[in-house]
C-alpha positions as a Markdown table, in Angstrom:
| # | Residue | x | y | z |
|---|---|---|---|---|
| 1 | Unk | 8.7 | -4.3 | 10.5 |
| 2 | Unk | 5.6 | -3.9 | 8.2 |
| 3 | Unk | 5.2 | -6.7 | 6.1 |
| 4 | Unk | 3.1 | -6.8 | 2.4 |
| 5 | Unk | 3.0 | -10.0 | 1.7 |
| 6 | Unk | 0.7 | -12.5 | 3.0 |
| 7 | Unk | 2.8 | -15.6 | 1.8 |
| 8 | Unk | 6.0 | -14.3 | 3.9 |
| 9 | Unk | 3.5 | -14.4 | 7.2 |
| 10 | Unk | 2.0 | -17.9 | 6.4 |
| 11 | Unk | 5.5 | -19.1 | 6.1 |
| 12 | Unk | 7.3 | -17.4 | 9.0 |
| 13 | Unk | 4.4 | -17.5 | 11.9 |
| 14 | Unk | 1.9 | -20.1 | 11.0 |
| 15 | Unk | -1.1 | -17.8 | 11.1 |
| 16 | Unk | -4.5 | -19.1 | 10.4 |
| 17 | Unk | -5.4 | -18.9 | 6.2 |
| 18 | Unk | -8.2 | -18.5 | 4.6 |
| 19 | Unk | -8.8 | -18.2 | 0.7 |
| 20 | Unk | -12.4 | -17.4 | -0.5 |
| 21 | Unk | -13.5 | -19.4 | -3.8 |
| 22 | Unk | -15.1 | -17.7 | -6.4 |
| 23 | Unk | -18.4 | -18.5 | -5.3 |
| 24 | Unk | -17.9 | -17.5 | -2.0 |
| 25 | Unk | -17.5 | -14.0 | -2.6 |
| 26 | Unk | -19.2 | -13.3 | -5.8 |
| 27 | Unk | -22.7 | -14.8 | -4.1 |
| 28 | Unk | -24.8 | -11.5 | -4.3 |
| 29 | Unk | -24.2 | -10.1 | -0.8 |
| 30 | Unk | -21.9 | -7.2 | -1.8 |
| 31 | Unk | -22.3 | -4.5 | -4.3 |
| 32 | Unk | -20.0 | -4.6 | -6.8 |
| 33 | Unk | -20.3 | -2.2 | -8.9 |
| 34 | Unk | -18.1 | 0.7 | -9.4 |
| 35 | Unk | -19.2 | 4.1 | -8.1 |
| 36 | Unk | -20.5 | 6.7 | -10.5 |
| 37 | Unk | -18.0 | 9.6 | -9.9 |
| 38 | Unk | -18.6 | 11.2 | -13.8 |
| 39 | Unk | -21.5 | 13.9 | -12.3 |
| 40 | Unk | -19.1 | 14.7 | -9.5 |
| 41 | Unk | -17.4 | 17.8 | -10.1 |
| 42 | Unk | -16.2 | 19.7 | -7.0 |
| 43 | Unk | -20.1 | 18.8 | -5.5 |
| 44 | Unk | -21.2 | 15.5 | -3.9 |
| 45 | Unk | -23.3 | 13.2 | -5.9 |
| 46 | Unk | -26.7 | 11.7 | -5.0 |
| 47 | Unk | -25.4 | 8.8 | -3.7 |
| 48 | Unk | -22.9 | 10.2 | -0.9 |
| 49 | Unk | -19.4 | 9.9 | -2.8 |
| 50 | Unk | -17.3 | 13.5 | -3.3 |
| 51 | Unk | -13.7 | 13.5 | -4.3 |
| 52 | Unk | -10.7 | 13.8 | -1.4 |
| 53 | Unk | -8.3 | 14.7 | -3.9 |
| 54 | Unk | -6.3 | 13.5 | -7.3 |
| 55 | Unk | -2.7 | 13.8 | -8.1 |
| 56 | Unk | -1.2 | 12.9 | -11.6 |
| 57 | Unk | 2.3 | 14.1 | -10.1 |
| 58 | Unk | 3.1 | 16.5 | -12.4 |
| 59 | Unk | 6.1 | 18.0 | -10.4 |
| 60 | Unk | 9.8 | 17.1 | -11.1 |
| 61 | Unk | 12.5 | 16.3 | -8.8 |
| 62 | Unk | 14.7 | 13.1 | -7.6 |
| 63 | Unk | 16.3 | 12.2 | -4.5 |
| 64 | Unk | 16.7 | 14.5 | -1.5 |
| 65 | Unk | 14.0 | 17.0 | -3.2 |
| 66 | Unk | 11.7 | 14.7 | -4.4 |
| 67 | Unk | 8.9 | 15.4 | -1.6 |
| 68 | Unk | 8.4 | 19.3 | -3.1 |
| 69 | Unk | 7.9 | 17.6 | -6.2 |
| 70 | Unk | 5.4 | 14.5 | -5.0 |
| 71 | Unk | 3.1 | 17.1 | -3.5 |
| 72 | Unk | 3.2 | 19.8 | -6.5 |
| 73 | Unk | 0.3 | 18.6 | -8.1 |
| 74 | Unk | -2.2 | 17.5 | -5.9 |
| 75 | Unk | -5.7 | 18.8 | -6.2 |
| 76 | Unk | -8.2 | 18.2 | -3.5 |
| 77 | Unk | -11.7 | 18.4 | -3.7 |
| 78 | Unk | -13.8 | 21.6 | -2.5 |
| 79 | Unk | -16.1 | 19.6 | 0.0 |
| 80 | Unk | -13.0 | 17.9 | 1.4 |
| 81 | Unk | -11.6 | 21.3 | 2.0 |
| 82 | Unk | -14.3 | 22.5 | 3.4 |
| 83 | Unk | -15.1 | 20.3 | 5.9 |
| 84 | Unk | -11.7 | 20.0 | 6.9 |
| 85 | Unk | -10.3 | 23.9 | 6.7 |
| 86 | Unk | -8.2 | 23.9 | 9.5 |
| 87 | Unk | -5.5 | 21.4 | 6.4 |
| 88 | Unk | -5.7 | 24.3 | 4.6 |
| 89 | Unk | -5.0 | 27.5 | 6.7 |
| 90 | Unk | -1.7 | 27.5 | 5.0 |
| 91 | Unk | -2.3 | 25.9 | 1.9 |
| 92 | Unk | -2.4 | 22.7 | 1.0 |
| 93 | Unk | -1.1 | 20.1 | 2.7 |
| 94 | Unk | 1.8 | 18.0 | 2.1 |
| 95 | Unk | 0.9 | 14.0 | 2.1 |
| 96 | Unk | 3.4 | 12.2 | 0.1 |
| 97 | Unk | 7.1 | 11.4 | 1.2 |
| 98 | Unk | 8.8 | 8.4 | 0.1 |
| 99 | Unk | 9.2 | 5.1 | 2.3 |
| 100 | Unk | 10.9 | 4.9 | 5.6 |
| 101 | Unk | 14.9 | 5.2 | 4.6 |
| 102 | Unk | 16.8 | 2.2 | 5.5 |
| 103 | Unk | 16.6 | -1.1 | 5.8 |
| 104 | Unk | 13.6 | -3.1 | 4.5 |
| 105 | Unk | 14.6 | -6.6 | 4.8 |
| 106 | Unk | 17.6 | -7.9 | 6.4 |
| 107 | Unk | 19.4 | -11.0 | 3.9 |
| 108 | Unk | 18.0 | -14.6 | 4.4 |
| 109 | Unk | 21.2 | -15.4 | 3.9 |
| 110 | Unk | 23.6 | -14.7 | 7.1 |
| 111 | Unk | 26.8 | -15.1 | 4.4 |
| 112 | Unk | 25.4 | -12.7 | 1.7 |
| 113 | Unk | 24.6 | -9.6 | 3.9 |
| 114 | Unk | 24.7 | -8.1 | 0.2 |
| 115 | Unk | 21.4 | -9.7 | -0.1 |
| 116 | Unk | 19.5 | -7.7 | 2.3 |
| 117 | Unk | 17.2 | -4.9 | 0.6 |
| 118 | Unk | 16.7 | -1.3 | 1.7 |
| 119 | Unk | 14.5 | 1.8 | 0.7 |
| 120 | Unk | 16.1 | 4.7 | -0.1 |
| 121 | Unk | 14.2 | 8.1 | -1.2 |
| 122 | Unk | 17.3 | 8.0 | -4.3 |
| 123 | Unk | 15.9 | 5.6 | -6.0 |
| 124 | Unk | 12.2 | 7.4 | -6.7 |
| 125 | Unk | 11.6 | 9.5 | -9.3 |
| 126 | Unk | 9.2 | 11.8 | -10.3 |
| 127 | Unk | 9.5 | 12.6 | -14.1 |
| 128 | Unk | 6.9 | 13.0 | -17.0 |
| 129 | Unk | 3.5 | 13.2 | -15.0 |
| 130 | Unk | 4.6 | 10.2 | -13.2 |
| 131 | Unk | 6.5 | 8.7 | -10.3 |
| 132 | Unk | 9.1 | 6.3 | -11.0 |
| 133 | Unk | 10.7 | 3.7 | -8.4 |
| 134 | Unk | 13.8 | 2.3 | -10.0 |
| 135 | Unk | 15.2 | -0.6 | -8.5 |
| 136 | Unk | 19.1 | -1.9 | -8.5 |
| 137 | Unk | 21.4 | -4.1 | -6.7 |
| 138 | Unk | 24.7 | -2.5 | -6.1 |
| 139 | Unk | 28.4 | -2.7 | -3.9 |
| 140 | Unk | 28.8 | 1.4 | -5.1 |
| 141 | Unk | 25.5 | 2.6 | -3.7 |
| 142 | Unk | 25.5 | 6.0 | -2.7 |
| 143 | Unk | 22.9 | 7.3 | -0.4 |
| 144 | Unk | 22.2 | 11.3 | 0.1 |
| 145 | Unk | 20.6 | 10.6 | 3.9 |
| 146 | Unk | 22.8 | 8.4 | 4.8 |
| 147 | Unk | 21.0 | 5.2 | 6.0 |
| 148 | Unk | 21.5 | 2.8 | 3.4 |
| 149 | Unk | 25.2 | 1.2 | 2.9 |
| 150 | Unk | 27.1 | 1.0 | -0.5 |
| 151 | Unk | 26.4 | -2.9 | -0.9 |
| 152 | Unk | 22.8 | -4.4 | -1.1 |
| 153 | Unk | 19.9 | -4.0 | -3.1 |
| 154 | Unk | 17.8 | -0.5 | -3.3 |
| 155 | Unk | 14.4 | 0.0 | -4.2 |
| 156 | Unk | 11.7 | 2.6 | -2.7 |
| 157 | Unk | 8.3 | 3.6 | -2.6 |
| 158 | Unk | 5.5 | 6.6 | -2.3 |
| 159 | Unk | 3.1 | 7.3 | 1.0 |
| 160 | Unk | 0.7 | 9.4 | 2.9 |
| 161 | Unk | 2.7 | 8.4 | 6.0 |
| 162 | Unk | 6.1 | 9.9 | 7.8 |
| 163 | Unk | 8.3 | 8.3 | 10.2 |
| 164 | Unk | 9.3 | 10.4 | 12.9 |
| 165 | Unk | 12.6 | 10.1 | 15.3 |
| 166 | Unk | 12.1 | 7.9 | 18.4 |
| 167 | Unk | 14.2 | 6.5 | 20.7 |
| 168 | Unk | 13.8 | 3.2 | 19.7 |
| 169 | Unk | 14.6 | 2.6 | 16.3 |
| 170 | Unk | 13.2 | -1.2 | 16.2 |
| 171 | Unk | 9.6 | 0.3 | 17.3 |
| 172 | Unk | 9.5 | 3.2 | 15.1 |
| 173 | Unk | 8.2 | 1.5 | 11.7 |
| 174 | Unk | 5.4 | -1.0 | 13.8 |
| 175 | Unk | 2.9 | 2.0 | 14.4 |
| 176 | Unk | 5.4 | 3.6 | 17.2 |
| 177 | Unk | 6.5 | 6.7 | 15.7 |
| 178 | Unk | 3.6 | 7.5 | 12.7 |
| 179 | Unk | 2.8 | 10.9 | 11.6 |
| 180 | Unk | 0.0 | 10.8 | 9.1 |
| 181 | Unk | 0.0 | 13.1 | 6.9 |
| 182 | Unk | -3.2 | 11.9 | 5.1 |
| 183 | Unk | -5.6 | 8.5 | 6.6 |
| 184 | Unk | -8.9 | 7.9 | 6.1 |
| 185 | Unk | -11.5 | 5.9 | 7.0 |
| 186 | Unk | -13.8 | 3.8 | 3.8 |
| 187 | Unk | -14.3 | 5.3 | 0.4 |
| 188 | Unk | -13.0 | 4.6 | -2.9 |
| 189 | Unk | -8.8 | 4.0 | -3.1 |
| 190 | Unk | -7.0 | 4.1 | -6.8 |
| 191 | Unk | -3.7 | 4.3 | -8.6 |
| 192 | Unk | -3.3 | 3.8 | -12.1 |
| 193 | Unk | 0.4 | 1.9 | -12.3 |
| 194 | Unk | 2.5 | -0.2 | -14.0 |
| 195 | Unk | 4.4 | -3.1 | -12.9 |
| 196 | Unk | 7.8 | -4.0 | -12.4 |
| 197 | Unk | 9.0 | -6.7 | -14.9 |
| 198 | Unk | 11.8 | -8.6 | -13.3 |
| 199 | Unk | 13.2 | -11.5 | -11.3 |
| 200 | Unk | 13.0 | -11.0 | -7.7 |
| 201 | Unk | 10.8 | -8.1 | -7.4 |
| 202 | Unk | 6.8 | -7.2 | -7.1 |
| 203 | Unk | 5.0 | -4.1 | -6.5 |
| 204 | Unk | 2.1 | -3.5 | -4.2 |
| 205 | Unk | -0.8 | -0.9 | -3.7 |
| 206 | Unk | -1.8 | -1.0 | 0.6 |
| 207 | Unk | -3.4 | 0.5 | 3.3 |
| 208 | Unk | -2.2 | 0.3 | 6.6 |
| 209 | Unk | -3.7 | 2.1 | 9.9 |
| 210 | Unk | -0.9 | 2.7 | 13.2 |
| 211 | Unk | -2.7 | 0.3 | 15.2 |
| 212 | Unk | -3.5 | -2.7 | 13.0 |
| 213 | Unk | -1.0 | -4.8 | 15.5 |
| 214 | Unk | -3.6 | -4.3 | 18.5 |
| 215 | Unk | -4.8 | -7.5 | 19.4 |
| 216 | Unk | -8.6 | -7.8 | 20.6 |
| 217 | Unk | -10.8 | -6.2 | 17.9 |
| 218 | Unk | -9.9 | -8.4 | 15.2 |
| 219 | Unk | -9.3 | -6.1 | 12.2 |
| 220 | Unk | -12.2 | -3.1 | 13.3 |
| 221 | Unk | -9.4 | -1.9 | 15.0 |
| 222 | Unk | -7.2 | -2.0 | 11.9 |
| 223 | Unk | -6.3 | -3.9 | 8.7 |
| 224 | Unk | -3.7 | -4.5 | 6.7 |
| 225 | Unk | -5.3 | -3.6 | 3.3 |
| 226 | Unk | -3.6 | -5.0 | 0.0 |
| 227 | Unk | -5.3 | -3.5 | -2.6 |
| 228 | Unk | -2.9 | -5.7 | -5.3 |
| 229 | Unk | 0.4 | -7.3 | -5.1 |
| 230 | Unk | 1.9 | -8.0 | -8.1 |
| 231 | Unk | 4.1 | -11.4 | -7.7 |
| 232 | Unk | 2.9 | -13.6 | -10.5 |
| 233 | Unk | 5.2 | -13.4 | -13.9 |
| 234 | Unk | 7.0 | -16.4 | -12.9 |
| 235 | Unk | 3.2 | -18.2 | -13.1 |
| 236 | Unk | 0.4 | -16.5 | -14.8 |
| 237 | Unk | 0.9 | -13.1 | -16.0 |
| 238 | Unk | -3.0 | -12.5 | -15.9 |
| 239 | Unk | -2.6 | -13.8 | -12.5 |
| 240 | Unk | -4.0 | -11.1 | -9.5 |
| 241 | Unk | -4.1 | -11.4 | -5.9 |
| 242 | Unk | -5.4 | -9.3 | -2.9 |
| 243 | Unk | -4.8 | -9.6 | 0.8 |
| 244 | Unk | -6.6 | -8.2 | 4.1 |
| 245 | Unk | -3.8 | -8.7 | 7.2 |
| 246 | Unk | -4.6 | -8.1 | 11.0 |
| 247 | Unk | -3.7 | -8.3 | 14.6 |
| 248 | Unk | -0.1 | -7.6 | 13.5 |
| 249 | Unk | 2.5 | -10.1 | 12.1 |
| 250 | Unk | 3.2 | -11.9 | 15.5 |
| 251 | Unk | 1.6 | -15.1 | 16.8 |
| 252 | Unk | -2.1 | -13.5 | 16.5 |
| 253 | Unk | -2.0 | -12.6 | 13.1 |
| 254 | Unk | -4.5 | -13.2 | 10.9 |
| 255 | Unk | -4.7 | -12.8 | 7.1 |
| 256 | Unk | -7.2 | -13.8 | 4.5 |
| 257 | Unk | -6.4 | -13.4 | 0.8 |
| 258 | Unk | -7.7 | -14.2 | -2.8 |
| 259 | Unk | -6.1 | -15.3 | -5.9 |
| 260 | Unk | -8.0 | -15.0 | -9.0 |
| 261 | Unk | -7.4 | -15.0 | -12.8 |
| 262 | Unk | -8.1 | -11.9 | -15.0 |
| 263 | Unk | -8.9 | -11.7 | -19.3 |
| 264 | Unk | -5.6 | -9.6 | -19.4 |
| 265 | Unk | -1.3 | -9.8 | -19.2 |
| 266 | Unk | -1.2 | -7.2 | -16.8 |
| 267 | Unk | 2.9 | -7.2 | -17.6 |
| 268 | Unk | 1.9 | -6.5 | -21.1 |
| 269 | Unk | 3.5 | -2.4 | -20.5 |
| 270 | Unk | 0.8 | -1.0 | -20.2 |
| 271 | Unk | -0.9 | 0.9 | -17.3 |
| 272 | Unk | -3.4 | -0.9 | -15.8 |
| 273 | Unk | -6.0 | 0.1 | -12.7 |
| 274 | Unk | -6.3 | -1.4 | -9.4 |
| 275 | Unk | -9.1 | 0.3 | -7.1 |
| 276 | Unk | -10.4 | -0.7 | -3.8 |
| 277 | Unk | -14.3 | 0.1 | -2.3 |
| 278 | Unk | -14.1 | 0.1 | 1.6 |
| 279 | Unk | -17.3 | 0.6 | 3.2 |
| 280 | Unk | -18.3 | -0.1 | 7.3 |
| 281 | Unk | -19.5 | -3.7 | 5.8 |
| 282 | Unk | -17.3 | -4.8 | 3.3 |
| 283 | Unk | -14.4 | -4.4 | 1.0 |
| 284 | Unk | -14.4 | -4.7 | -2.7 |
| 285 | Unk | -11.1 | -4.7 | -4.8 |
| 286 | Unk | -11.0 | -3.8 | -8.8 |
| 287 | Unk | -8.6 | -4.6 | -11.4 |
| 288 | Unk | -9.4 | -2.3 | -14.7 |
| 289 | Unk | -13.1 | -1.4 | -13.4 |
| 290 | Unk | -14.2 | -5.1 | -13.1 |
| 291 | Unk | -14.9 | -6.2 | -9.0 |
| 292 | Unk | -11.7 | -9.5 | -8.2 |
| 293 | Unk | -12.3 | -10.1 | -5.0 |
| 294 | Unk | -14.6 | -9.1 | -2.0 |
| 295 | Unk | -14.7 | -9.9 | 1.6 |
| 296 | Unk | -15.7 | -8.9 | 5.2 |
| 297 | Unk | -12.5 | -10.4 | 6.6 |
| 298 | Unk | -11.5 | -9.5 | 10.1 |
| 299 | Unk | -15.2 | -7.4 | 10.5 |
| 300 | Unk | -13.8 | -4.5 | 8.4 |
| 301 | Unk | -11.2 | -2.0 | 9.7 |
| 302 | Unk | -13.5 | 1.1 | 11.4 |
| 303 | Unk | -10.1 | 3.4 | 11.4 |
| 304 | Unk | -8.2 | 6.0 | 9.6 |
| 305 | Unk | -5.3 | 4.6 | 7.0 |
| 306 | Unk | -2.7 | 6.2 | 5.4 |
| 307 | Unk | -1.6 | 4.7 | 1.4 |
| 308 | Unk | 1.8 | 3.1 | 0.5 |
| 309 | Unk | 2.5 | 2.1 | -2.8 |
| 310 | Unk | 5.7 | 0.0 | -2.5 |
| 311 | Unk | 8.4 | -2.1 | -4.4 |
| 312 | Unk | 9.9 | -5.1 | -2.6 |
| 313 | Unk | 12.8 | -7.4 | -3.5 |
| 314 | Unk | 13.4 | -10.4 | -3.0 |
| 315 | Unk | 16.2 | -10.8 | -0.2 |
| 316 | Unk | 17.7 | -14.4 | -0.6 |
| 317 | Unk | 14.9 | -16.7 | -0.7 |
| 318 | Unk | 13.2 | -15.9 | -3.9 |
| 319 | Unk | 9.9 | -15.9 | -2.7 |
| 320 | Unk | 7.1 | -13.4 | -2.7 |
| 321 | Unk | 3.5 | -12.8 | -1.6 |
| 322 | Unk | 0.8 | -15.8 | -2.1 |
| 323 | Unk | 3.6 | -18.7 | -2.0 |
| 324 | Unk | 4.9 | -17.3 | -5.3 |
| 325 | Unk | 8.5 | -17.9 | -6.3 |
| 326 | Unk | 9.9 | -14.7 | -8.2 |
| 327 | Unk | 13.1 | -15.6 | -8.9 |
| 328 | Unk | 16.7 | -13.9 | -7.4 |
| 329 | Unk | 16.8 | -9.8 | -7.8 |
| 330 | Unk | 20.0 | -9.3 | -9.6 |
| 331 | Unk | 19.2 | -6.1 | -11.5 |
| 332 | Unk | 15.5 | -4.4 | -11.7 |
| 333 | Unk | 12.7 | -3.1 | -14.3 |
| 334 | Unk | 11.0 | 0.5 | -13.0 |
| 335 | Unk | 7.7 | 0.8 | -11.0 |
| 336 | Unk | 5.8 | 3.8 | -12.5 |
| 337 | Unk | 2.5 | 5.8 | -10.9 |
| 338 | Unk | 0.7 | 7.3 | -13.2 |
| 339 | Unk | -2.3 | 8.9 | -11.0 |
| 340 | Unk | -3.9 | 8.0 | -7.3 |
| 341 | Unk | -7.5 | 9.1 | -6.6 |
| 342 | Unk | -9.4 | 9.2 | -3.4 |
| 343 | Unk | -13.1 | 10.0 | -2.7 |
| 344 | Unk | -15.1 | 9.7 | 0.9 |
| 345 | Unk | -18.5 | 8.6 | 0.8 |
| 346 | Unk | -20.8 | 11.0 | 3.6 |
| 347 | Unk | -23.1 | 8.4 | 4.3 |
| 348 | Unk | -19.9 | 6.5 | 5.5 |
| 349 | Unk | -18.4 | 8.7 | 7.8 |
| 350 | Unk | -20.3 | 8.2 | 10.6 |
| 351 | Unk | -19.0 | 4.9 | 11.4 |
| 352 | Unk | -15.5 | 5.8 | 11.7 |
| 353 | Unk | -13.4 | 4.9 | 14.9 |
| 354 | Unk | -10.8 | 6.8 | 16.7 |
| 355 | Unk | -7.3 | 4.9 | 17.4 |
| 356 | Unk | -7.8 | 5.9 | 20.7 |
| 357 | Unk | -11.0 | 3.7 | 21.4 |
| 358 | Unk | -9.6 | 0.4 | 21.0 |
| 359 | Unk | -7.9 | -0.5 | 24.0 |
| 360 | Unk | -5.2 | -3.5 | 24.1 |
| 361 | Unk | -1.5 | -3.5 | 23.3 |
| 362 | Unk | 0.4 | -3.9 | 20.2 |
| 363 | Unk | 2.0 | -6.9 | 19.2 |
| 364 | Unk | 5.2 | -6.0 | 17.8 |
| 365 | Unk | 6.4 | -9.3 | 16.7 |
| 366 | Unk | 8.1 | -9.3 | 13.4 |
């Protein structure tokens, strides 16, 4: 099972942590600033960046129809299409579908199986220019694909990934069984959201390539990329923290992550923008257009990721991401999208790694 939050892995398999201070990061080395995208157009500006595509999912649809309606709106960028025309022979693609139906996390609790939380593609919405994951805990659930059962709790989530049938259903959400529909390697990553404001529940905003539990790279061969994770009401609501995750969730795991404090309530209801800037050197991770956090951790993933943008729920312990206690879920508040916006950098894509290059197994551990 893919796993979001840091804390969880600290907690269940020991694996080395490593928090950068302030003054660690911030020390001059990286370039923070925000790329200029205002001259873009449909054209690639001086510096190298063009736009990959924009979607303020203005389509309308819930449950079993909802992927016709997450892909209605997208608008991709003219260079994009043209260097990759063969996406677009009929049309353009399709790259959202919700997150893998079924079960998420199984209870912590062995006498509350009631506990245990699941996605299910009927709780996501897309309504009003936005996409809205509701969230519940129910005994009278009622689930159009079938996968989820009537009792538990149900929340859901948006990506650029599909899972497709294997025959090994334990394997087929660790990498096994991935068809992308969109990955890429570096650029610029944001989505415009707002968070959900409950007990026992956080958001998140990752990147994940199919290979990030190979062992013997470090993270080149693929990182777990958390561009936010939004567990902190119980603490500091102007609270923020980011997280880069590799060599799987198993005894080789690795994760290094950053907590830092921000001039805002970002559970104040209104929208607020987390962004990430992935180059072949370093990552640097926005909140509202001001650099949070940067880092080189795990020598920078070199491959293709797709985007997830999530809601988890707490399933018995009442813990979330970064050692944060969120309370029990008993009932939810909404996760709402308002925009995600990609753009590729041409000086970048040069440095970008096929799957196939790395060699090494996967450690399918947790």
């Amino acid at each position: 099972m893919m796993i979001a939050a840091a804390a969880l892995l600290i907690a269940a398999v020991g694996i080395v942590f490593t928090a950068c201070a302030e003054e660690e990061w911030n020390d001059g080395s990286y370039d923070l600033t925000l790329p200029d995208f205002s001259q873009i157009g449909n054209g690639v500006s001086e510096d190298g960046w063009y736009l990959v595509f924009e979607d303020e999912f203005e389509g309308s649809s819930q449950g079993a129809d909802i992927e016709s309606a997450l892909n209605a709106s997208t608008v991709f960028g003219d260079v994009y299409k043209a260097k990759n025309p063969s996406l677009f022979q009929g049309g353009a693609p399709a790259i959202w579908t919700t997150s893998p139906e079924g079960l998420r996390w199984e209870s912590n609790d062995p006498d509350k199986p009631e506990q245990a939380c699941y996605w299910c593609a009927d709780m996501a919405e897309v309504k009003d220019g936005k996409v809205i994951i509701h969230s519940s805990s129910s005994t009278h659930h009622v689930c159009s694909q079938g996968k989820c059962p009537a009792a538990g709790r149900f929340t859901s989530g948006i990506e650029t990934r599909a899972i497709t049938e294997s025959e090994d259903s334990e394997t087929e959400n660790k990498g096994q069984a991935d068809e992308l529909l969109f990955a890429q390697a570096f650029g610029y990553f944001e989505a415009t959201v707002k968070f959900p404001d409950a007990p026992g529940m956080w958001s998140a905003f990752w990147l994940q390539s199919s290979n990030m539990r190979k062992v013997g790279a470090e993270g080149v061969d693929g990182t777990e990329i958390d561009v936010y994770e939004s567990a902190f009401r119980n603490s500091s609501k102007s609270v923020m923290g980011h997280a880069l995750l590799w060599n799987g969730y198993g005894e080789y795991a690795r994760v290094e992550d950053y907590v830092g404090e921000l001039p805002v309530d970002l559970y104040d209801g209104n929208f607020h923008t987390f962004a990430l800037k992935w180059t072949p050197d370093y990552y640097v991770f926005y909140v509202d257009g001001t650099a949070t956090w940067a880092s080189r951790g795990g020598g920078v993933s070199h491959v293709k990721e797709f985007l997830r943008l999530t809601v988890e729920l707490d399933a018995g312990d009442k813990y979330g991401p970064h050692g944060q206690k969120i309370g029990a879920f008993y009932g939810g508040d909404d996760f709402v999208i308002e925009s995600v916006r990609v753009y590729q950098n041409e000086n970048y894509e040069r440095y970008i790694i096929d799957d196939d290059k790395f060699s090494g197994d996967l450690d399918l551990a947790n």
